[in-house]
C-alpha beads as a LAMMPS data file, in Angstrom:
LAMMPS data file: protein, C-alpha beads

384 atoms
383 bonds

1 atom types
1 bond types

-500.0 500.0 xlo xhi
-500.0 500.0 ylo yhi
-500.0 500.0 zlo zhi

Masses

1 110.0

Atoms # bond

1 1 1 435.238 457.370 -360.303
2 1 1 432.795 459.456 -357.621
3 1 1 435.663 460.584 -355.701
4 1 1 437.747 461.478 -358.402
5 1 1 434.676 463.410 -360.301
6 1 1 434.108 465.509 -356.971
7 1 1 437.843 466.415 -356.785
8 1 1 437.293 467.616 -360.806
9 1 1 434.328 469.528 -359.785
10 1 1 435.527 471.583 -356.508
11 1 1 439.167 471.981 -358.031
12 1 1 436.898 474.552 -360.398
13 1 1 435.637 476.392 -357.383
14 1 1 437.648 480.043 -356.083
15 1 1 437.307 478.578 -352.218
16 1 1 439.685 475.099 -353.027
17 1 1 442.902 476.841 -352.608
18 1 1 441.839 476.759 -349.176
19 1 1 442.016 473.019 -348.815
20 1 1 445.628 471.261 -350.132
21 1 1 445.618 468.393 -351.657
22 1 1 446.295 465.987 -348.332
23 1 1 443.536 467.027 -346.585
24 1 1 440.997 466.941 -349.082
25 1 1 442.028 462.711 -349.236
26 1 1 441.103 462.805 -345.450
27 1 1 437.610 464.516 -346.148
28 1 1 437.027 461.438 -348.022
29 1 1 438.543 459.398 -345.356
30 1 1 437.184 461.439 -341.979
31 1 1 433.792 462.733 -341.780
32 1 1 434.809 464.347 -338.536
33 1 1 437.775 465.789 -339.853
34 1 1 435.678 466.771 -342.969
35 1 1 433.137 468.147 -340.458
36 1 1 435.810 470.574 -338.830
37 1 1 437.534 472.022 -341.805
38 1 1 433.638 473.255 -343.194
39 1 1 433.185 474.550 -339.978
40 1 1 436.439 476.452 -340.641
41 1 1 434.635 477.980 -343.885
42 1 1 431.604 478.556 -342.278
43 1 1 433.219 481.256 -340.434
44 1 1 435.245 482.618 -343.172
45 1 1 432.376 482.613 -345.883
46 1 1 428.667 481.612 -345.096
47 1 1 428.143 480.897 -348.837
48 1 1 431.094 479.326 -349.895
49 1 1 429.984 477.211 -346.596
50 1 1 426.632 476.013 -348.427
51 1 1 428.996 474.672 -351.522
52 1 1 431.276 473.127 -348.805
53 1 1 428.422 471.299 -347.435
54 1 1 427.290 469.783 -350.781
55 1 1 430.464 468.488 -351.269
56 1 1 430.089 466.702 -348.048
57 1 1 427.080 465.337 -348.758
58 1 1 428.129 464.236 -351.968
59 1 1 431.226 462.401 -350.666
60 1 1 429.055 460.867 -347.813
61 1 1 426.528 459.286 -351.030
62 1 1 429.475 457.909 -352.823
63 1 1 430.758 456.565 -349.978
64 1 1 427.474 454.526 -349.227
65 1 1 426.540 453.985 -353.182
66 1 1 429.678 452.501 -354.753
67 1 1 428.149 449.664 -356.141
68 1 1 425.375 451.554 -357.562
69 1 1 427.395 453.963 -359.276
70 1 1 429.444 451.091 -360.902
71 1 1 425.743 449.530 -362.398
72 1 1 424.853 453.181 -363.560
73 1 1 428.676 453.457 -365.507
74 1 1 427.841 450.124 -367.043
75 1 1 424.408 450.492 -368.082
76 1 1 425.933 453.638 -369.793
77 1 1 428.730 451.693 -371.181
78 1 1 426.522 449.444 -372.854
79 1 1 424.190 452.215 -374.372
80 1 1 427.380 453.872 -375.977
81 1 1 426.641 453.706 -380.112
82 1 1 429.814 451.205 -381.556
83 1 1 430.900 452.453 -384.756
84 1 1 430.888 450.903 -387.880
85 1 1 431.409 450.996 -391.547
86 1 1 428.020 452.876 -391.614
87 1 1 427.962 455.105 -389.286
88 1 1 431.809 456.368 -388.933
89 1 1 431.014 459.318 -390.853
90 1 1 428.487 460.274 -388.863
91 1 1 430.564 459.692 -385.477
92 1 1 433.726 461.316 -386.862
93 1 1 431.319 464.508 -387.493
94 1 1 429.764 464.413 -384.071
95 1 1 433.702 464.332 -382.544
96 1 1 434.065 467.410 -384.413
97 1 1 431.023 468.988 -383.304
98 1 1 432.262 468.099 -379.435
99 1 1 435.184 469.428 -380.146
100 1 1 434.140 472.916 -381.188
101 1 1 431.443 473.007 -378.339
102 1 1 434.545 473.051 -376.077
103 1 1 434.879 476.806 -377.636
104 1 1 430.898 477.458 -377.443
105 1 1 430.093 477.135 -380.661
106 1 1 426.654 475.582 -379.469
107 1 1 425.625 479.523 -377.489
108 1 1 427.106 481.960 -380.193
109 1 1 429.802 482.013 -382.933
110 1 1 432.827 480.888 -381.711
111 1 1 435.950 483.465 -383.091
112 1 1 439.252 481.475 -383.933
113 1 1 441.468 484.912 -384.031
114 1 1 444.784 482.738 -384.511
115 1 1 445.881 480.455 -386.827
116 1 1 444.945 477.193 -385.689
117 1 1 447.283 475.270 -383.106
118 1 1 449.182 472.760 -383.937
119 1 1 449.192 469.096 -383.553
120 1 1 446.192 467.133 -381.820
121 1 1 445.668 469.737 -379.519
122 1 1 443.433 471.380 -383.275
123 1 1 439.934 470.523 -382.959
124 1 1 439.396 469.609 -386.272
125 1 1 442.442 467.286 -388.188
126 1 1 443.972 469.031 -391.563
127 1 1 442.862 472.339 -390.089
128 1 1 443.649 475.512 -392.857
129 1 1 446.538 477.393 -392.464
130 1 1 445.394 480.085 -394.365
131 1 1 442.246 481.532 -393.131
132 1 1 440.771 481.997 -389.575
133 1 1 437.622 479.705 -388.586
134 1 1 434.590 481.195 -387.437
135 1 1 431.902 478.030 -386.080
136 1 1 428.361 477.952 -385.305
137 1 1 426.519 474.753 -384.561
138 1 1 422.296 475.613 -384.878
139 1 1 419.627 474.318 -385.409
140 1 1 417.879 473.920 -388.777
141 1 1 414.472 475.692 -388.853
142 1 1 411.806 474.292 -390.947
143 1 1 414.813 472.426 -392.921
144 1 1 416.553 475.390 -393.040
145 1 1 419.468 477.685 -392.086
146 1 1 419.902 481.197 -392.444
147 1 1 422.829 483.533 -392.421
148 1 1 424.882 486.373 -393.908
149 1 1 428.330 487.059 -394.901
150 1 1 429.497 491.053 -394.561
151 1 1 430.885 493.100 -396.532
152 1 1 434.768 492.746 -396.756
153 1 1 437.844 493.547 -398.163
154 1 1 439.010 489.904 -397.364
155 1 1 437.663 486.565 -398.478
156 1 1 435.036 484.801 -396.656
157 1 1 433.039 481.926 -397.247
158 1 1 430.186 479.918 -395.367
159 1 1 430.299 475.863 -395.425
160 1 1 427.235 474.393 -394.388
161 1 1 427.698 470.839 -392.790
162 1 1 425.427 468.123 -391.795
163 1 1 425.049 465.511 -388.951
164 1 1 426.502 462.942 -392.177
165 1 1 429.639 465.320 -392.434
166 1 1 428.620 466.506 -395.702
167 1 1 429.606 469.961 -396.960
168 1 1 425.919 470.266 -398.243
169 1 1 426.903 473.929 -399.130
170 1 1 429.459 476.447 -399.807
171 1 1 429.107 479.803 -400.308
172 1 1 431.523 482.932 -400.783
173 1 1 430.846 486.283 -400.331
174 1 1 428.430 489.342 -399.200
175 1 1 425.215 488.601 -399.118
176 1 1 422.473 487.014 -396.943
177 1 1 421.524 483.313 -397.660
178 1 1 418.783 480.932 -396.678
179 1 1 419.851 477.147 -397.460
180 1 1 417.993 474.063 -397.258
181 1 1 420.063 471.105 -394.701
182 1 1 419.200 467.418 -394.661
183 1 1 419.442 467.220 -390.959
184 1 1 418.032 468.182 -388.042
185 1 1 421.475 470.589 -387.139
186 1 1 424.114 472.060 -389.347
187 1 1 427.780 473.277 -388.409
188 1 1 429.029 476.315 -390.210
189 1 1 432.307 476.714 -390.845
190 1 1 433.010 480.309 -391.667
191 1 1 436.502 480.893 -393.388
192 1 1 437.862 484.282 -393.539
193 1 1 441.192 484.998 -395.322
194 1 1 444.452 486.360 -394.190
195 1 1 445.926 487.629 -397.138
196 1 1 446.003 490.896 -395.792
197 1 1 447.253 490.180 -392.393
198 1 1 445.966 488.581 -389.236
199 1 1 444.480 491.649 -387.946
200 1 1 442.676 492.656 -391.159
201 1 1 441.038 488.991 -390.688
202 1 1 440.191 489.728 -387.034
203 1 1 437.930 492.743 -388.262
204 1 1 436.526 490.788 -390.791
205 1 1 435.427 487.948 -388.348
206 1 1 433.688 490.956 -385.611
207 1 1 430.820 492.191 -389.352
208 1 1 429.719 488.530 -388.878
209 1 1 426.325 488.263 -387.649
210 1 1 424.968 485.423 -385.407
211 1 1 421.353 486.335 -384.612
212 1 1 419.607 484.447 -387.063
213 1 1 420.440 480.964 -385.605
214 1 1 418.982 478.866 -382.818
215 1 1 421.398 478.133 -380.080
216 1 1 421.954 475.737 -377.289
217 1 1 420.166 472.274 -378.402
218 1 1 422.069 470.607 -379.398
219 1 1 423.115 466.844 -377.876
220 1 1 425.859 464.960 -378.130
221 1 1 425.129 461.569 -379.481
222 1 1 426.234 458.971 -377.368
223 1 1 429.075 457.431 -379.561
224 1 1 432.389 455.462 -378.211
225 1 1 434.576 458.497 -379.158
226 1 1 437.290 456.176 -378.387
227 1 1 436.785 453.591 -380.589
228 1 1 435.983 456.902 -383.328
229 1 1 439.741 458.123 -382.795
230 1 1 440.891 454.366 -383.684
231 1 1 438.629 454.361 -386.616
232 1 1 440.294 457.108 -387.802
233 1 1 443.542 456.974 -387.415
234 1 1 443.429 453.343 -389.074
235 1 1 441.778 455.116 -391.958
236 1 1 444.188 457.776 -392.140
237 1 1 447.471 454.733 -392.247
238 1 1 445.850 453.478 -394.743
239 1 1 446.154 456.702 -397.221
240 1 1 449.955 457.354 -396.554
241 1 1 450.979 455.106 -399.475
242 1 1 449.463 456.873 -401.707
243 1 1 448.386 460.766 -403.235
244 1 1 444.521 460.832 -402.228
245 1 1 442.112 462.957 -403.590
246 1 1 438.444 464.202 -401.860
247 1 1 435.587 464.260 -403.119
248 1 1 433.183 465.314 -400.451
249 1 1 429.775 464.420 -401.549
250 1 1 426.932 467.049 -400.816
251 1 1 424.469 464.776 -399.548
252 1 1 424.214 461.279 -398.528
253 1 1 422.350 460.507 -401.245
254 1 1 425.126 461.294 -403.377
255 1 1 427.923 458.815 -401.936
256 1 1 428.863 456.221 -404.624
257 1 1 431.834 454.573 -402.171
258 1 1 430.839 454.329 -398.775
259 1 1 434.427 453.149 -397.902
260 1 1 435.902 456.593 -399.631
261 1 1 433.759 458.456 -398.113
262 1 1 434.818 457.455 -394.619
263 1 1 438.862 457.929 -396.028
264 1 1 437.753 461.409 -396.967
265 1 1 436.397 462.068 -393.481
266 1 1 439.230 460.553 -391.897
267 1 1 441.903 462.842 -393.329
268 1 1 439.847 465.549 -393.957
269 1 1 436.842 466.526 -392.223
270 1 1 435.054 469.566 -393.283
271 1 1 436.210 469.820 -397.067
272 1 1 434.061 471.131 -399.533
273 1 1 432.809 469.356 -402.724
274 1 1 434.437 470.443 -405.467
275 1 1 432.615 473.521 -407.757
276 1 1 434.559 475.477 -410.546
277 1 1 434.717 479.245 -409.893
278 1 1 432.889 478.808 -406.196
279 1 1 434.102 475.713 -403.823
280 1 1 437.529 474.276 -403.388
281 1 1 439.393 470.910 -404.561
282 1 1 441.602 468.935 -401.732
283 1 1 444.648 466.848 -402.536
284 1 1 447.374 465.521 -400.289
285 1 1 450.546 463.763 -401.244
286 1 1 452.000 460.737 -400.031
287 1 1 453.678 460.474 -396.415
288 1 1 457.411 462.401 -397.144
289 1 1 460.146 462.169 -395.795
290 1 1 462.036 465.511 -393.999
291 1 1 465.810 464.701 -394.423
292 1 1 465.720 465.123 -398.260
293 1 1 465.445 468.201 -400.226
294 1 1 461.824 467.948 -402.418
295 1 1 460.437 470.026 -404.636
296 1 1 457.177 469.771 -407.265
297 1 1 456.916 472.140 -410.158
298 1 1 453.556 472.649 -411.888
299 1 1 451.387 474.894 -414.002
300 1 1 449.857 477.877 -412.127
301 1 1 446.060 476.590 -411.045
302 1 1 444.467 479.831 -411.645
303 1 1 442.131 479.350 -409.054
304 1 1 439.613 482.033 -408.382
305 1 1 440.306 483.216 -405.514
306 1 1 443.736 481.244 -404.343
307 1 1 445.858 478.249 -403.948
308 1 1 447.923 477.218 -400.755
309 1 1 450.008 474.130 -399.887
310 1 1 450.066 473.185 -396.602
311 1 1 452.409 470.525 -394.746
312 1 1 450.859 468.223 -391.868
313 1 1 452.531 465.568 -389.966
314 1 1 451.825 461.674 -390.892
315 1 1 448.087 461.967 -388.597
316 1 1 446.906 465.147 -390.943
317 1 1 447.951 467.645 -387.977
318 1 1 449.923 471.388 -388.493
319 1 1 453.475 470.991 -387.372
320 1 1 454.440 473.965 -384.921
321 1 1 456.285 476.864 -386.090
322 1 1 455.208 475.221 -389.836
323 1 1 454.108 477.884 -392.189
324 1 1 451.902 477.127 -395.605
325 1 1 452.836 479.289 -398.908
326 1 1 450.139 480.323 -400.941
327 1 1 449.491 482.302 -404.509
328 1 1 449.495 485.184 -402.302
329 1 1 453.016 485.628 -401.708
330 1 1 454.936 482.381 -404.100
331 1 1 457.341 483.466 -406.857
332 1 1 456.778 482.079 -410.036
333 1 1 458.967 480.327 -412.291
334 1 1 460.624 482.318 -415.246
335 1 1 458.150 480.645 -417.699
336 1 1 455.139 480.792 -415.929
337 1 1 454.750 477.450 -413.898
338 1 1 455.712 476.887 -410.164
339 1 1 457.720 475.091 -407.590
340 1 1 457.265 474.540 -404.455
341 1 1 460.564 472.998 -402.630
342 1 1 460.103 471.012 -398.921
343 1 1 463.312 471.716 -396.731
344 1 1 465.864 472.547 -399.176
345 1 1 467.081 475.701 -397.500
346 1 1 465.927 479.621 -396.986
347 1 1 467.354 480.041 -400.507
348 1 1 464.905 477.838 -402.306
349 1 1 462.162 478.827 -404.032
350 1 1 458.880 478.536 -401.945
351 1 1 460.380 476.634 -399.294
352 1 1 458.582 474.723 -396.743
353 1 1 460.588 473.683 -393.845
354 1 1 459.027 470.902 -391.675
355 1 1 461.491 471.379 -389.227
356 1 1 462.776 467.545 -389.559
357 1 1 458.724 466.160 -389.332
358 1 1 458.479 463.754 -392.088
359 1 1 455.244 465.103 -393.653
360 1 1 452.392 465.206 -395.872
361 1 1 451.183 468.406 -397.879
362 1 1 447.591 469.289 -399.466
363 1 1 446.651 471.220 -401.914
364 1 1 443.769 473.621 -401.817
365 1 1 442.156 475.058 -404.345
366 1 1 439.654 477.791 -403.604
367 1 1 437.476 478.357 -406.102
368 1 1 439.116 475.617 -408.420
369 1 1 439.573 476.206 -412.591
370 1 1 438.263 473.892 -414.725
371 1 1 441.657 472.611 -415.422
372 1 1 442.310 471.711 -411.761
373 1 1 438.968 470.036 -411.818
374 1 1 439.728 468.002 -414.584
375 1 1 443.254 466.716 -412.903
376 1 1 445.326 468.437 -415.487
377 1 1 447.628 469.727 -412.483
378 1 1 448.946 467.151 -409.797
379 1 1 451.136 468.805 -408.162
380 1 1 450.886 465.704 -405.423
381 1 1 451.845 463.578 -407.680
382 1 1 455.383 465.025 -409.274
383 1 1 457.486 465.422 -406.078
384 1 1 460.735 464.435 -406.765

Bonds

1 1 1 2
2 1 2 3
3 1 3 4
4 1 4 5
5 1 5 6
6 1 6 7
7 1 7 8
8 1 8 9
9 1 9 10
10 1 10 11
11 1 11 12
12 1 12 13
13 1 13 14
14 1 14 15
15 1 15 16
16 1 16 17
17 1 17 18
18 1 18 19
19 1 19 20
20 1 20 21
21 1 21 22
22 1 22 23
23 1 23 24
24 1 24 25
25 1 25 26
26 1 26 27
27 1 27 28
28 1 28 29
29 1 29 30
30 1 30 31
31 1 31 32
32 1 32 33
33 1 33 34
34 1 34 35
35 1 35 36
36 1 36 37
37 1 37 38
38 1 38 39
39 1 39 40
40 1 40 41
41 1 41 42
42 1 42 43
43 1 43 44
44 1 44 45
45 1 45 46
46 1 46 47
47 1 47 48
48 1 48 49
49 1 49 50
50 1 50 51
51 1 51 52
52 1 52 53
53 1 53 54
54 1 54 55
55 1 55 56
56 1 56 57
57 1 57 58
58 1 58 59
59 1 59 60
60 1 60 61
61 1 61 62
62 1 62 63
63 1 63 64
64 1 64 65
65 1 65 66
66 1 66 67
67 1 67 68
68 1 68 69
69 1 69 70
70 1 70 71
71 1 71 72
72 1 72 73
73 1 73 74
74 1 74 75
75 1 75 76
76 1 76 77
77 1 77 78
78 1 78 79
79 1 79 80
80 1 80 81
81 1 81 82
82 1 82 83
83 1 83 84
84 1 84 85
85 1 85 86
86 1 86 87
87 1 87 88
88 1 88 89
89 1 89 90
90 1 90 91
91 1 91 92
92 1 92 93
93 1 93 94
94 1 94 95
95 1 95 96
96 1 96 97
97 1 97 98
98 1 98 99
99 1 99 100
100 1 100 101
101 1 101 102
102 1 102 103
103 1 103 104
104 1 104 105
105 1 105 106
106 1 106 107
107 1 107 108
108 1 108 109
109 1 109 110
110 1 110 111
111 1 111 112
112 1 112 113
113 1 113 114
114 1 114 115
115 1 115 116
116 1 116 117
117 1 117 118
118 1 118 119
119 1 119 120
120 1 120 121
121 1 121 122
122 1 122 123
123 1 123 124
124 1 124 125
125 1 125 126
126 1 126 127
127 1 127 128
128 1 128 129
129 1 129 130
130 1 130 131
131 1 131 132
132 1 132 133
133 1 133 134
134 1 134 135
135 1 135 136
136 1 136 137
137 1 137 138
138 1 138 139
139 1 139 140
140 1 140 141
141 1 141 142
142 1 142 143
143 1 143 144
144 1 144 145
145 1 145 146
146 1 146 147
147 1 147 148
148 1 148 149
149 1 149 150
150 1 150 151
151 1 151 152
152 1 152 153
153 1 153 154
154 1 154 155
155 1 155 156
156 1 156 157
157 1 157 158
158 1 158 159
159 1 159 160
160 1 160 161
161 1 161 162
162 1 162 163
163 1 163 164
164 1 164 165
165 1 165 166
166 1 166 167
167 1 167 168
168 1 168 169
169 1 169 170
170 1 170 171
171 1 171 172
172 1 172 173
173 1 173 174
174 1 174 175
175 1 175 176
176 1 176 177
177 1 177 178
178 1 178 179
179 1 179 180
180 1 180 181
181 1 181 182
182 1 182 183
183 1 183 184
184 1 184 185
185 1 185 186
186 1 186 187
187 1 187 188
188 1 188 189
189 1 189 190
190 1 190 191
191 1 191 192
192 1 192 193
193 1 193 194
194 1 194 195
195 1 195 196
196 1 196 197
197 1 197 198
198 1 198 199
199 1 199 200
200 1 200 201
201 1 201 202
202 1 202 203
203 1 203 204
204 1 204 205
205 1 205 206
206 1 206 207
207 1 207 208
208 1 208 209
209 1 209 210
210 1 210 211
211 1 211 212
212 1 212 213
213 1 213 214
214 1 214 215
215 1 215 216
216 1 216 217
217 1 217 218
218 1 218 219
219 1 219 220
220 1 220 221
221 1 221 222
222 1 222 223
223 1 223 224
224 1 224 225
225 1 225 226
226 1 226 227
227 1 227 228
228 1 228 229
229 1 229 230
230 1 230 231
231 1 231 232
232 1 232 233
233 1 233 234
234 1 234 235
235 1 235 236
236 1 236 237
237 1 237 238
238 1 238 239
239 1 239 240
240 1 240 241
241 1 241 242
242 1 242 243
243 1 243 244
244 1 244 245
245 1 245 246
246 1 246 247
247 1 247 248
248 1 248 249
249 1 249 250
250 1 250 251
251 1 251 252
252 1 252 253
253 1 253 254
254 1 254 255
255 1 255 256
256 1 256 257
257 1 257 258
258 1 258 259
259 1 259 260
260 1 260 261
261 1 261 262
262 1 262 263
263 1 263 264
264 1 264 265
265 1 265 266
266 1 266 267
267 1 267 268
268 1 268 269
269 1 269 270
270 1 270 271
271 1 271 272
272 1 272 273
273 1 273 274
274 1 274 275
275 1 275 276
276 1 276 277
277 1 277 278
278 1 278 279
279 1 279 280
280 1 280 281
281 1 281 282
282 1 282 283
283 1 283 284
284 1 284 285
285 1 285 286
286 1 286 287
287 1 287 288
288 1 288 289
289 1 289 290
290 1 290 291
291 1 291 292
292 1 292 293
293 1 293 294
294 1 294 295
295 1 295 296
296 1 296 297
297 1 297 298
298 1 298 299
299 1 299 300
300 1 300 301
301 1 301 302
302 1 302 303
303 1 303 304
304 1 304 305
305 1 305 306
306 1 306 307
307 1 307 308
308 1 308 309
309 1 309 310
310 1 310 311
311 1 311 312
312 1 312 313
313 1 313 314
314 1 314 315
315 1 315 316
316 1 316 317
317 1 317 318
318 1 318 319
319 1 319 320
320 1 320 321
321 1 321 322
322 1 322 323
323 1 323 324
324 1 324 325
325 1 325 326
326 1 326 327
327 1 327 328
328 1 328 329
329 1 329 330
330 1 330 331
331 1 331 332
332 1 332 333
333 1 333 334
334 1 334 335
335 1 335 336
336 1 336 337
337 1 337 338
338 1 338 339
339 1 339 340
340 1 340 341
341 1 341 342
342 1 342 343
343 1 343 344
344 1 344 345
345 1 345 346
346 1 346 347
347 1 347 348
348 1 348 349
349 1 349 350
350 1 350 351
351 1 351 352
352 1 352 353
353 1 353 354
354 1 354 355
355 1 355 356
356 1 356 357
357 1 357 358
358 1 358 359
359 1 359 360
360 1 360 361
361 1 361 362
362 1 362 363
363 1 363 364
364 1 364 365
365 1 365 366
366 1 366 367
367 1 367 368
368 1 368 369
369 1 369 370
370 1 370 371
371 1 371 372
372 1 372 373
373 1 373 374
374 1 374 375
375 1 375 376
376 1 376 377
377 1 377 378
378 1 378 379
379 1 379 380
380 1 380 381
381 1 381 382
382 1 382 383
383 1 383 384
C-alpha cells in the first residue's frame, strides 16, 4: 500500500517523466541507486530536487514502518461506519456528495455544461437528460441556506438536499430565497433547462450566483462506500419486476416506510417530492426488453412546465448515444393523447432507440397537474 500510494502521488508531479517506470521499482529497491538519480535532478532543477528528496525519505519510512502502516489501515478499517437498514439513506447521500466533490462542488459551484455522461462513469444514478446540473455543497448557517436563481429565458430550479437525502426543498424561478435545512450541510442541485439549446443553457448556468454560501467544510463521513454500492444495487434488482413510483419525503420526520425510502434512494437519488404546479413526480417502468418494438400511449400530463421520458439501462444509468423525448419537441396523437414507441424504427412516433440495451424509462413530471398527482396517467404501466 505505501509504495504504491507514493507511485500515485509523484506520477501527479511535471518532473516524473524523468524517471520510467523500471527505475522508479529500483528507488524502492536501491537507496544508492535512488541516491544517484536525485543527484541527477539536483543538477537539472534545485526545487524539483527538494520534492525528489521527500520522496526518498518517504520510501526510506515505509521501508522501515511496514508493520505499522498495516495496524494504522486496520484501525481505520474497523472505524469505517457499516451500513444498515437505518442509515443507507444517509450513506447513499454522502456517496453522492463524494462524488460531486470530485468536480469541486465543496470550493464553488460546480458547472455541468454537457449532458451528463453515460453509464457509471455519472456521478449521480438516473441522472436528467434534460437539463444541465449546477451543484453546490455548503454549509447551513444558523439552520439556514441562502441563494438566488437569475433571471432567464430558460427554466431553472433549486433542490435543496440534506445529509438524510431528502429533497427538503424545491424551488423554480427568479428570485432570491432563504430556506430553513434540517442538517448541518445541504447539496443544491441547480437544474437549468435545455429547451432552447445547449448553449442557451450554458448562459443560463454563468447569471448563477455562488457568494452567499460557505465553502470548503465539509467531511466525508467515514462510511464503507463499498458495501453502499452493494446496498444499492441489491435495492435497485429488487425494483425491476415491477413499475415503481417515488415519493421523496421532505424531511425525515416525514418517512412512513423506511424500507421505500431506501428503494427510492437507490434508484433515484436526488428526486423531488411531489408538489402540483411547483416540484416534479418520478416514475420508472419495469426492466424492458430492446429486441421488441414498445410503445405506451397516454393522455397529455399537462405539466407546468414539461414532461420527458428518459431510458436507463437495468442499474438506472443513461445509455450512450441514448437521447430522452420530451413535451418540447413529441408529436401528439390526432386526438390529443400520446405515444411514445421504444425501438420501433426512425419512422415511429417518438421513438426511443436503446441501441439493443434492454432498458428501463422514467417519467418526469416538472411541475406535475393534479391529474398526474392523483395517478390518473401511468404511462409506466401501459407498455405493450
Amino acid at each position: 500500500m505505501c509504495g504504491s500510494h507514493i507511485l500515485y502521488e509523484i506520477k501527479s508531479l511535471d518532473w516524473f517523466a524523468l524517471l520510467d517506470y523500471y527505475i522508479f521499482n529500483e528507488l524502492v529497491d536501491s537507496i544508492k541507486h535512488l541516491t544517484y538519480s536525485v543527484k541527477r535532478i539536483l543538477r537539472m532543477n534545485v526545487k524539483k530536487s527538494i520534492i525528489a528528496l521527500s520522496v526518498v525519505s518517504l520510501l526510506s519510512a515505509c521501508a522501515q514502518n511496514q508493520t505499522a502502516e498495516t495496524d494504522l489501515e486496520e484501525n481505520v478499517n474497523s472505524n469505517t461506519i457499516k451500513i444498515t437498514e437505518a442509515n443507507y439513506a444517509k450513506a447513499e447521500t454522502a456517496r453522492n456528495y463524494k462524488n460531486w466533490l470530485k468536480f469541486g462542488a465543496n470550493n464553488s459551484i460546480a458547472h455541468m455544461k454537457q449532458l451528463p455522461p453515460r453509464g457509471k462513469a455519472a456521478p449521480t444514478v438516473q441522472m436528467n437528460d434534460d437539463t444541465l446540473y449546477s451543484v453546490v455543497i455548503t454549509e447551513a448557517v444558523n439552520g439556514k441556506v441562502q441563494f438566488s436563481i437569475p433571471k432567464s429565458d430558460v427554466y431553472i430550479a433549486v433542490q435543496v438536499v440534506t445529509e438524510g437525502g431528502h429533497g427538503q426543498h424545491y424551488v423554480v424561478g427568479e428570485g432570491d430565497y432563504d430556506v430553513s435545512v434540517e442538517t448541518k450541510y445541504a447539496f443544491l442541485i441547480y437544474r437549468t433547462g435545455t429547451e432552447k439549446g445547449l448553449d442557451a443553457a450554458r448562459s443560463a448556468q454563468q447569471l448563477i450566483k455562488d457568494d452567499t454560501f460557505k465553502f470548503g467544510t465539509y467531511k466525508l463521513p467515514n462510511y464503507d462506500f463499498e458495501e453502499v454500492e452493494e446496498w444499492t444495487a441489491r435495492l435497485t434488482k429488487e425494483t425491476s419486476g415491477s413499475a415503481f413510483e417515488y415519493t421523496f419525503p421532505r424531511t425525515s420526520k416525514d418517512i412512513t416506510d423506511l424500507h421505500q425510502w431506501n428503494l427510492e434512494n437507490a434508484n433515484g437519488w436526488g428526486g423531488s417530492s411531489p408538489e402540483v404546479n411547483v416540484a416534479n413526480k418520478y416514475t420508472n417502468s419495469v426492466i424492458l426488453s430492446s429486441g421488441e418494438c414498445l410503445s405506451t400511449t397516454f393522455d397529455n400530463p399537462e405539466s407546468k412546465y414539461f414532461t420527458s421520458i428518459t431510458a436507463y439501462d437495468s442499474s438506472r444509468y443513461l445509455i450512450e448515444d441514448v437521447r430522452h423525448i420530451s413535451s418540447h419537441s413529441w408529436q401528439e396523437n390526432k386526438d390529443g393523447t400520446l405515444t411514445v414507441s421504444f425501438n420501433c424504427g426512425d419512422n415511429a412516433l417518438n421513438n426511443i432507440d436503446t441501441k439493443g440495451t434492454d432498458f428501463t424509462f422514467t417519467m418526469r413530471y416538472y411541475g406535475l397537474s393534479q391529474k398526474v398527482m392523483d395517478g390518473k396517467i401511468s404511462p409506466e404501466k401501459t407498455v405493450k
